[in-house]
C-alpha positions as CSV (number, residue, x, y, z in Angstrom):
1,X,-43.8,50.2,-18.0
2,X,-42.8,50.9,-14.3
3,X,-41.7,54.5,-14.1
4,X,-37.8,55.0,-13.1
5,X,-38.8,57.4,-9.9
6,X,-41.1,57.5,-7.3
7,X,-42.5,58.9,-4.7
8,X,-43.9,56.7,-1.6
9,X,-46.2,57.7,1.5
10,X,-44.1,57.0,4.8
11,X,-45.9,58.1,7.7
12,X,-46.5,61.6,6.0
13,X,-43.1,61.7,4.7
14,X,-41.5,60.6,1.2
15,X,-39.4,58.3,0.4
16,X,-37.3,58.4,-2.9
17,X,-37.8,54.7,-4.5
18,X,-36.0,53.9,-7.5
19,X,-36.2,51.6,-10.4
20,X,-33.1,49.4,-10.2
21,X,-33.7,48.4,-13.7
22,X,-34.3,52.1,-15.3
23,X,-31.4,53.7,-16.9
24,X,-29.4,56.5,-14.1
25,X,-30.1,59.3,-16.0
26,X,-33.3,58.9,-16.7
27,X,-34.3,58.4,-13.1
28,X,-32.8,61.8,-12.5
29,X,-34.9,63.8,-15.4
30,X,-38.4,62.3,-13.7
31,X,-37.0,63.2,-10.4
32,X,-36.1,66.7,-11.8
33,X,-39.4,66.9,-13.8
34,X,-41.7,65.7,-10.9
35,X,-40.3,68.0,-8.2
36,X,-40.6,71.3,-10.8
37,X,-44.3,70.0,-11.0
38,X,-44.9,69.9,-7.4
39,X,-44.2,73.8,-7.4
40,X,-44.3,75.2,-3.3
41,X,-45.3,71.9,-2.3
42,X,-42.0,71.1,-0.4
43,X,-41.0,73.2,2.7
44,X,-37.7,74.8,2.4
45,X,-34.9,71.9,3.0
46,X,-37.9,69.6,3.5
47,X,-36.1,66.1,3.6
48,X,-36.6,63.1,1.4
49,X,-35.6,60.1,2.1
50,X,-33.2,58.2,-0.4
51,X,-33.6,54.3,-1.0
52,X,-30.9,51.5,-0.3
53,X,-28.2,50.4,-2.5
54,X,-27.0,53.4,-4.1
55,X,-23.6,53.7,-5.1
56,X,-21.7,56.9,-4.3
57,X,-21.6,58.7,-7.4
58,X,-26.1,57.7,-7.5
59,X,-26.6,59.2,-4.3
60,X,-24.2,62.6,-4.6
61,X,-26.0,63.1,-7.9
62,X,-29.8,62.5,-6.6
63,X,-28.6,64.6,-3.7
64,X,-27.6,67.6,-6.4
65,X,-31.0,67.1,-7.9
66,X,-33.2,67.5,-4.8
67,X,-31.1,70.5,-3.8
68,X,-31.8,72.5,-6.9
69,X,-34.8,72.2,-5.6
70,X,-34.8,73.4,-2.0
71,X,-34.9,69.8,-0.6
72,X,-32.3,68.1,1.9
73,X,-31.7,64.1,1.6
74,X,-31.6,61.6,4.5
75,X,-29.7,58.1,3.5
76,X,-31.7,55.5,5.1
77,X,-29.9,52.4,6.2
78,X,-30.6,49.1,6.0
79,X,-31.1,47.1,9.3
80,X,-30.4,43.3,9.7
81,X,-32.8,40.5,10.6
82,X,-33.1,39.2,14.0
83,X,-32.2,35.5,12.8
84,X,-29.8,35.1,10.1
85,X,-28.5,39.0,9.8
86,X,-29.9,39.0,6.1
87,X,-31.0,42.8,5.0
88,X,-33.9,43.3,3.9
89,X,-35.6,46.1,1.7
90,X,-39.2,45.9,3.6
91,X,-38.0,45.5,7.0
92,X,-36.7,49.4,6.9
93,X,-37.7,51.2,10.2
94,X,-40.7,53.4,9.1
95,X,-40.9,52.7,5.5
96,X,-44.6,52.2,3.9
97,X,-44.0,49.5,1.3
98,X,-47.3,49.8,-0.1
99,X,-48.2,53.1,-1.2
100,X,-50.3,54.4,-4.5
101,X,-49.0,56.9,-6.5
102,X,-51.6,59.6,-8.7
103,X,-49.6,61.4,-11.1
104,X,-52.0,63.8,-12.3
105,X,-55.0,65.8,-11.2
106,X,-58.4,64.4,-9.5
107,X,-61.1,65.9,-11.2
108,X,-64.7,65.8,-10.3
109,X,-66.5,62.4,-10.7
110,X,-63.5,60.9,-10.3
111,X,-62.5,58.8,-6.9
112,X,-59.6,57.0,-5.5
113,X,-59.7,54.4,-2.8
114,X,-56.5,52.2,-1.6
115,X,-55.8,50.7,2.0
116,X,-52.1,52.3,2.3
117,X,-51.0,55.7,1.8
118,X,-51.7,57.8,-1.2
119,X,-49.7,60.5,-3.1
120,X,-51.3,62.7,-5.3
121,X,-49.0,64.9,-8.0
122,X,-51.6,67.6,-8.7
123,X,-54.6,68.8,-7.4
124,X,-57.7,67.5,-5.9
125,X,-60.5,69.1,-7.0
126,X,-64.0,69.6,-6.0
127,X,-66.2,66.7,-6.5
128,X,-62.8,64.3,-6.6
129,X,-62.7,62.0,-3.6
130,X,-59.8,60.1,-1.9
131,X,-59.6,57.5,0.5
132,X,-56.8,55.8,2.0
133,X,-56.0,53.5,4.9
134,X,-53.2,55.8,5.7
135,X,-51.2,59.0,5.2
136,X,-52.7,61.0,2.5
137,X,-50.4,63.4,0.5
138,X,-51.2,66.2,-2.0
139,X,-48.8,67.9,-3.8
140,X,-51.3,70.6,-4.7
141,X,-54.5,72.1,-3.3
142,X,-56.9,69.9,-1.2
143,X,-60.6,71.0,-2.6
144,X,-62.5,67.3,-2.9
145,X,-63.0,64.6,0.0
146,X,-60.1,63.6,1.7
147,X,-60.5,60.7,4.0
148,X,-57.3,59.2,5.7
149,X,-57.1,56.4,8.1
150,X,-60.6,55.2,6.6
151,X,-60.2,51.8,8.8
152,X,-59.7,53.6,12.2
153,X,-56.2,54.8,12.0
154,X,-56.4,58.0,14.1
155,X,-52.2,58.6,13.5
156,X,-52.8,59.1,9.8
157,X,-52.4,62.5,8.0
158,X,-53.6,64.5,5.2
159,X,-51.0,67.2,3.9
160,X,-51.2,69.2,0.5
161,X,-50.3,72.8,-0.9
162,X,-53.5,74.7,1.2
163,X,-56.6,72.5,2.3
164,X,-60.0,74.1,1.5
165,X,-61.9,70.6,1.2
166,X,-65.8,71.4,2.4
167,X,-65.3,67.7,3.9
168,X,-62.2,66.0,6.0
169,X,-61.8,62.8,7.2
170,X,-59.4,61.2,9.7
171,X,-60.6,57.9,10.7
172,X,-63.8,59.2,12.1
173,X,-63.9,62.5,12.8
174,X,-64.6,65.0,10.5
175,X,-63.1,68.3,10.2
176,X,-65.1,71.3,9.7
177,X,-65.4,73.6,6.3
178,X,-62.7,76.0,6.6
179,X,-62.9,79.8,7.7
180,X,-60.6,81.3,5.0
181,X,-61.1,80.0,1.6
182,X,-58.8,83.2,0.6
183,X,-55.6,81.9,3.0
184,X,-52.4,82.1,1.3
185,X,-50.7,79.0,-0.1
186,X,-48.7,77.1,2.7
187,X,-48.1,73.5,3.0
188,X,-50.7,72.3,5.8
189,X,-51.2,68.9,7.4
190,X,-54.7,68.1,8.9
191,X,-54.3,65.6,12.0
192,X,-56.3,64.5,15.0
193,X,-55.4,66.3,18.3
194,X,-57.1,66.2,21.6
195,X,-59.6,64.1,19.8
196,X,-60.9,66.5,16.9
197,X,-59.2,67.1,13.8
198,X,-56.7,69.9,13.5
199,X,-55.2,71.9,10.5
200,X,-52.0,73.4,10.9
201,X,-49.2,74.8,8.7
202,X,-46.1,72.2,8.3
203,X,-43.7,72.7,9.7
């Protein structure tokens, strides 16, 4: 059964997709119930982008939801085709159709590999390893083996709670172990700069 709220990778951003087919209300519990999960996760008025197609009354009350929380929305609109002016879904500037979302913690042993962005809701603990072909997004702490952009993509991003993997990947590089296991939470984002890959607080 398809869940009636997710959450989807979009160049280290979220977007808010929705199931057309779930009932209203119960698209707004999950959203309620995943964001009280995701704790400090989100930056204060953090935005999160809303899908297509909403009526009104959807998008005032998903915009309520996200602001109990901290968050701010951003409507995204829907551009037409070059040929025929058709709209189209996947043809959205900047959206990642293909994204994998983890609702629940990684634990040791356990590894996740997809070729587009991944979202993790929980933790990634020692001995847990992800690798994406993208953006990769934890909402929790970063201890296991993060490797984004596996297949060269040196624009991809890791972001979670605080990172204190041993090992980070962004295409190639590898980061360094952190200095300060003991740094307080913050939402980071690793990233190649000048070549080498940088961890800095989001902003």
């Amino acid at each position: 059964m398809r869940e009636a709220v997710v959450f989807k990778g979009i160049k280290g951003q979220l977007q808010l997709v929705v199931n057309e087919f779930a009932e209203f209300s119960d698209v707004l519990m999950q959203l309620d119930a995943k964001l009280a999960s995701a704790n400090d996760f989100f930056n204060k008025h953090a935005v999160v982008n809303l899908p297509p197609k909403l009526t009104d009354d959807q998008r005032r009350r998903l915009k309520g939801v996200l602001s109990v929380h901290g968050l701010s929305a951003k409507e995204v609109v829907e551009r037409k085709g070059p040929m025929k002016g058709k709209k189209s879904y996947s043809e959205l500037d900047g959206y990642e159709t293909e994204a994998l979302i983890v609702n629940k913690t990684l634990r040791s042993g356990q590894k996740v590999v997809y070729d587009g962005s991944v979202v993790i809701i929980g933790d990634l603990n020692p001995g847990a390893e992800v690798v994406a072909g993208k953006d990769i997004i934890i909402l929790g702490a970063c201890r296991g083996m993060a490797h984004a952009g596996a297949y060269g993509n040196q624009g991809a991003t890791i972001t979670a709670n605080r990172i204190l993997a041993i090992q980070l990947r962004i295409a190639g590089l590898i980061a360094r172990a952190p200095d300060d296991l003991d740094k307080p939470v913050r939402v980071e984002t690793a990233r190649i700069k000048d070549g080498t890959v940088v961890i800095e607080p989001s902003r």
